[in-house]
C-alpha positions in Angstrom: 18.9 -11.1 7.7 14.9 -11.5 8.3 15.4 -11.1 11.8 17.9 -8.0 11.6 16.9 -4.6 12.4 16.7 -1.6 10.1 15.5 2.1 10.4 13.4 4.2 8.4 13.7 7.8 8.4 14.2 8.1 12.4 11.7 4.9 12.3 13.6 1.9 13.8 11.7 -1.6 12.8 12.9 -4.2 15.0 12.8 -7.1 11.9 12.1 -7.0 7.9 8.8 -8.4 8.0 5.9 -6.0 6.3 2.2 -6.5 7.4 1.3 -5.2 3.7 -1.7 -3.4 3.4 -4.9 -5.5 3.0 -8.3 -4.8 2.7 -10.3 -6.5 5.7 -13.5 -5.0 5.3 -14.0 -4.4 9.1 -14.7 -1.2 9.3 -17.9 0.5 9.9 -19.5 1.9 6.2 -18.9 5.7 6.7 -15.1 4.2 7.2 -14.8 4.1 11.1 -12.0 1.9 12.1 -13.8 -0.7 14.6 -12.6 -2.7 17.4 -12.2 -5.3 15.4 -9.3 -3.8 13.3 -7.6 -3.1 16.6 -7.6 -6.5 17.2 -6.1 -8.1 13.9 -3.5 -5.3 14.2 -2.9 -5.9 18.1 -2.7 -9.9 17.0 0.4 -8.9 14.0 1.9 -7.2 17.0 1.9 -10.1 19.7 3.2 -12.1 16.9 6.5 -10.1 16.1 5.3 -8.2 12.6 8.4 -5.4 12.2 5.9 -3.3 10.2 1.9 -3.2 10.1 0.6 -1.7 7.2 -3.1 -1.0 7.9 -5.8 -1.6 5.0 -6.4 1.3 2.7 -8.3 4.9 4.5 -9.8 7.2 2.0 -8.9 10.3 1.8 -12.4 12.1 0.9 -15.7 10.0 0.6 -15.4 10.1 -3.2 -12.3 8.1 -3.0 -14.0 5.4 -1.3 -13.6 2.1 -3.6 -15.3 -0.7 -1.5 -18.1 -1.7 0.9 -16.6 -1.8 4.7 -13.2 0.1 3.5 -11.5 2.5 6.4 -11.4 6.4 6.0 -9.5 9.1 7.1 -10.9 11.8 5.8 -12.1 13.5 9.0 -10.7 13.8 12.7 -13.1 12.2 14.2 -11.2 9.4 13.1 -8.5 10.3 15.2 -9.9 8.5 18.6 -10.8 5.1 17.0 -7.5 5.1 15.3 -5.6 6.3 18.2 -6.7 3.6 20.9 -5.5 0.9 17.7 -2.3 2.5 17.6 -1.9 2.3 21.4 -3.1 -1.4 21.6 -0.2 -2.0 18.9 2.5 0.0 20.8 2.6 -2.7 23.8 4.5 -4.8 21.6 7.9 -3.9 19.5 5.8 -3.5 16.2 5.5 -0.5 14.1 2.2 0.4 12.6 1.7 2.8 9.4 -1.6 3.9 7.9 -1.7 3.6 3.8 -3.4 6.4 2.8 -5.7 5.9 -0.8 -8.0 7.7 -3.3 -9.8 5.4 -5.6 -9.8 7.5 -8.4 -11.0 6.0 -11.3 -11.8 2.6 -9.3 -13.9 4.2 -6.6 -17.5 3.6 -6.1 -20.1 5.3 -8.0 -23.1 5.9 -5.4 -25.9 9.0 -6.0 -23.6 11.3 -4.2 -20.7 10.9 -6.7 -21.9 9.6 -9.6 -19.0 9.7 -11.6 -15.7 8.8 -10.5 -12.0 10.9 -11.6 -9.1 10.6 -12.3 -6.3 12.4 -14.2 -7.5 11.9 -17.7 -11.0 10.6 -18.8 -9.7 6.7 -20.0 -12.4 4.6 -19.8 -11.6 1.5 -16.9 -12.1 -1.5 -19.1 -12.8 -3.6 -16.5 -15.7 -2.2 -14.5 -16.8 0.3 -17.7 -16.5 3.2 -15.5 -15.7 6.3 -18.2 -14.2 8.7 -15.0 -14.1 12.5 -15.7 -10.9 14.1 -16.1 -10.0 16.1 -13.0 -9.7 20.1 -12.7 -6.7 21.8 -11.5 -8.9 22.9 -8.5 -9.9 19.1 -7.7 -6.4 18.5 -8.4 -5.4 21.1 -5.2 -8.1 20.1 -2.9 -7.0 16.1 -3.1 -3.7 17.2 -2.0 -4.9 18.7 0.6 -7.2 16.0 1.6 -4.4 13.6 1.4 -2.4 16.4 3.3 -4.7 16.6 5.9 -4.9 12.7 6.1 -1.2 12.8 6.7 -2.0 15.0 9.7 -4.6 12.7 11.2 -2.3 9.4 11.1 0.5 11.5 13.0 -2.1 12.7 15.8 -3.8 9.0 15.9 -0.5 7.6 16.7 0.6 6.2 13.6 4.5 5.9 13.2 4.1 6.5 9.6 2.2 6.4 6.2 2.1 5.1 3.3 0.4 7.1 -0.1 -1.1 4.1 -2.3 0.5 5.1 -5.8 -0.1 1.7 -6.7 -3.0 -1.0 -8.3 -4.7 1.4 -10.2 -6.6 3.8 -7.6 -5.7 7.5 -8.0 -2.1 8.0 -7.3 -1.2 5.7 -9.2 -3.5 7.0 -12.2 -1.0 9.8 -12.0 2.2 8.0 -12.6 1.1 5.5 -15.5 1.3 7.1 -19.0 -1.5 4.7 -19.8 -4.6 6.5 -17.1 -2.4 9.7 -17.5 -2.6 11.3 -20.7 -2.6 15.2 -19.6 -0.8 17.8 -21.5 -0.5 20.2 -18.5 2.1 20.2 -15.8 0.4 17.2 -14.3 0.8 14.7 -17.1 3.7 14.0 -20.0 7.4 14.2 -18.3 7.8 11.8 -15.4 8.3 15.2 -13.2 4.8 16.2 -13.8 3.2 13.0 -13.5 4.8 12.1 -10.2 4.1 16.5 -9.2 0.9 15.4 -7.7 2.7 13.1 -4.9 5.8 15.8 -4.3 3.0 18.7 -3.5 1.4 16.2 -1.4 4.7 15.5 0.8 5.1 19.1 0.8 2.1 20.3 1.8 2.2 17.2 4.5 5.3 18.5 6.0 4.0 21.8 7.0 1.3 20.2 9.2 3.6 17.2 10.5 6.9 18.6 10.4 9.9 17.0 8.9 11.1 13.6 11.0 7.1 12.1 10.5 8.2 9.3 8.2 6.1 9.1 4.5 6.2 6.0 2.5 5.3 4.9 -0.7 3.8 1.6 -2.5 4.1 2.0 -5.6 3.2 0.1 -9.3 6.2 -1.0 -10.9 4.0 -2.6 -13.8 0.7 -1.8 -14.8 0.5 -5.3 -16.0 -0.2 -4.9 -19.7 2.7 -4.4 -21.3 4.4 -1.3 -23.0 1.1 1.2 -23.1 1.2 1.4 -19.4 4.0 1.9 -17.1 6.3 -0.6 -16.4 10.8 -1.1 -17.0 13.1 0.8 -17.1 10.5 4.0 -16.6 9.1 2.4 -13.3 13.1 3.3 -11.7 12.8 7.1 -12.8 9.2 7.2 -10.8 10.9 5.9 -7.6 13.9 8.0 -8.1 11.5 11.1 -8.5 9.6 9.7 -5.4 12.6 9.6 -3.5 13.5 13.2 -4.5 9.8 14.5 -3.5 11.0 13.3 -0.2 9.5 9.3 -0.1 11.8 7.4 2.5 10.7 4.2 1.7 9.1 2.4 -1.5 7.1 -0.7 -1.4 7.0 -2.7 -4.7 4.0 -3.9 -6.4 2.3 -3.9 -9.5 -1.1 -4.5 -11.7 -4.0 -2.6 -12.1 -7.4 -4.7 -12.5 -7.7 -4.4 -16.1 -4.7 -6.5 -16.7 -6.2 -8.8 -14.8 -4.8 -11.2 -11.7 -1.5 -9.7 -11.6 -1.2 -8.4 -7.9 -2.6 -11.7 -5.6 -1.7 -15.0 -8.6 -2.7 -17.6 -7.7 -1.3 -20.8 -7.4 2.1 -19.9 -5.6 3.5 -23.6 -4.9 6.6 -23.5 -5.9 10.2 -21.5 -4.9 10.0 -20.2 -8.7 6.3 -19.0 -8.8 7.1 -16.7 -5.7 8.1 -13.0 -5.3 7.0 -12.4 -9.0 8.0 -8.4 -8.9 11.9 -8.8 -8.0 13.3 -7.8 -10.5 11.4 -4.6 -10.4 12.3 -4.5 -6.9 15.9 -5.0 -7.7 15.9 -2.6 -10.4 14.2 0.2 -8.4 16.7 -1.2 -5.1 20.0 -0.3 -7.2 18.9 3.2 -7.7 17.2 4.4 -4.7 19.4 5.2 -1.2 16.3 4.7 1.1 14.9 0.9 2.3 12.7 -1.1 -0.6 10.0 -3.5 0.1 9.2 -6.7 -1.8 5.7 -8.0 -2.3 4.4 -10.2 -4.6 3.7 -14.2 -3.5 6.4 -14.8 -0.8 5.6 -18.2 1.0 8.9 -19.8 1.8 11.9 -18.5 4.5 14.3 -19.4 2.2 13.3 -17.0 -1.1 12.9 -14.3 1.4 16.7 -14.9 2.3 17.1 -14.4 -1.1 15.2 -11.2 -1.6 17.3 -9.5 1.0 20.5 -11.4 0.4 20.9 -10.7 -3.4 20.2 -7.3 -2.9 16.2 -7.9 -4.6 15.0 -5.6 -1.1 15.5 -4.4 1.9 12.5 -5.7 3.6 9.7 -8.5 2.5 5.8 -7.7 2.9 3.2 -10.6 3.3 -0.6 -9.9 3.1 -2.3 -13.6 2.4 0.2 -15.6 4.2 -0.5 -13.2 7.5 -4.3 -14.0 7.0 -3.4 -17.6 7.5 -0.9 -17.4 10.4 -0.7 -14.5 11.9 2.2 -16.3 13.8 4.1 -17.1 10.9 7.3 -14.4 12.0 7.1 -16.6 15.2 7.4 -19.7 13.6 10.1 -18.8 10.8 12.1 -18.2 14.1 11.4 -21.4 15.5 12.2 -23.4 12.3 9.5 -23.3 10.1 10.2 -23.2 6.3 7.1 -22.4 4.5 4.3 -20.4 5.2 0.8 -22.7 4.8 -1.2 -20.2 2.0 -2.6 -21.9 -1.1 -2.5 -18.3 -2.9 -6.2 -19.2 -3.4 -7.5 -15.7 -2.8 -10.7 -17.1 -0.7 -9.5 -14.8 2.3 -10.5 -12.1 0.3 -14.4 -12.0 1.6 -16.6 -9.1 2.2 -17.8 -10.2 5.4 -14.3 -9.9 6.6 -10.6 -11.2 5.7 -10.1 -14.8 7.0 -8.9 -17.6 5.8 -11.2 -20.2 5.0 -8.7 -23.5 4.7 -6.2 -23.1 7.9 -7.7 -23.5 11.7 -6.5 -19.7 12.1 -8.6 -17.0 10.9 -7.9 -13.3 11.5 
């Protein structure tokens, strides 16, 4: 089944293999996509990726949440983005911008010194105390992520992807936990998933109705039953998939429950795809395609995944850094990818792997 087809919307992916979005800190610091994006992307291609996710493109400059992280918060993105989009359309690959507000995990520079989100709930892990957001802040980020929308379809993009998961601002929206609002963006599940169905809506009017709009979103916050998590996680995705979502991508953890998104120490069939039964949950409920992350390494649990009805589709970000070839090589015979799960490709001077011969 790996090497099977599926569509998307009117999106046809020629395998179930997800470039998941990753962070590579290549871009230029006012969030330019460079060259050498184009490159890592054009590389997935060459080496049979179904579907590149790119790394996370802030929405407005206040949603920026890291040193080197891509934007998309103004058209003259639209040229650099559009020649990577080309470079990955010689091959059969698909390519899909994820689209982010840091929210209460953005960076706090003089510019915006405070960071928001939808309630003021102090982020225990960096000590950031954000300001609760306005109704006209509220408006103008759909907009922003409206307009984002806009610049991904005329750059080339085959799709997007909102980041409602890991914490950043979307995702502050869904989680009872960050969102504690009383007003019709907080309380019911309909209200606290409002934020994303305005921004499909608004979306649509500027890219029409075929552009396909995905979703990654948090299962789990990670810390138990004062954040979100089961069985509330498979009313968000249903809600998402009302507000017009045609795909979801599974993940979960926000960093104050510590390393729950990239574990380490993934060296055993048992220790991988540690958010399936979210997945599986969220897959029996839903009529559009799901996507598994979560510390896949080995052909076989992939099988699995799709198999016993866990997902639709599998999405590798560490494993990818390592061997960008690894699609390749799983058709060829190879069993299990080569990552360690030790998080070193996770360096600010660019995503690489620091143990295998290939580096991205």
């Amino acid at each position: 089944m790996l090497f099977e087809s599926i569509d998307i919307k009117n999106l046809h992916i020629p395998n179930r293999f997800v470039r998941s979005a990753t962070h590579e800190w290549l871009a230029e610091e006012d969030g330019t996509p460079t060259p050498a994006i184009g490159d890592l992307y054009e590389e997935l291609a060459k080496y049979e990726i179904g579907l590149i996710i790119s790394g996370y493109s802030y929405v407005n400059p206040s949603g920026k949440s890291s040193p080197r992280q891509q934007g998309i918060y103004d058209d003259r993105f639209i040229g650099p983005y559009s020649t990577i989009t080309e470079r990955v359309h010689k091959y059969t690959s698909k390519i899909a911008l994820q689209v982010v507000h840091g929210g209460r995990q953005a960076l706090v520079t003089p510019e915006y010194p405070r960071t928001m989100a939808p309630s003021a709930v102090k982020d225990t892990s960096s000590g950031k105390l954000p300001k609760a957001m306005t109704e006209e802040q509220i408006l103008a980020t759909i907009e922003d992520f409206a307009r984002a929308v806009h610049r991904a379809h005329a750059s080339g993009f085959d799709a997007v992807q909102l980041h409602v998961a890991h914490g950043f601002l979307l995702s502050s929206f869904i989680s009872p936990y960050t969102n504690r609002r009383t007003d019709e963006w907080g309380g019911s599940v309909e209200n606290r998933t409002r934020i994303i169905a305005e921004i499909i809506r608004c979306a649509r009017e500027l890219v029409g109705e075929d552009f396909p709009i995905m979703a990654k979103m948090n299962a789990t916050d990670g810390f138990g039953d004062k954040g979100l998590d089961a069985p509330e996680c498979v009313e968000i995705a249903v809600a998402l998939e009302r507000a017009g979502v045609c795909a979801i991508e599974v993940s979960g953890g926000i960093s104050e429950a510590g390393e729950v998104v990239s574990r380490r120490g993934i060296n055993a069939p048992g220790k991988e795809a540690y958010f399936r039964d979210y997945a599986r949950m969220i897959r029996r409920t839903v009529g559009i395609p799901v996507m598994l992350v979560g510390g896949l390494r080995s052909r076989a649990v992939m099988e699995e995944m799709l198999a016993g009805g866990y997902a639709d589709m599998v999405s590798l970000s560490r494993p990818l850094i390592r061997e960008p070839d690894l699609v390749v090589k799983f058709r060829e015979g190879v069993q299990d990818a080569e990552c360690t799960s030790c998080n070193g490709c996770f360096d600010e001077d660019g995503v690489r792997c620091k143990h295998g011969s290939r580096a991205v």
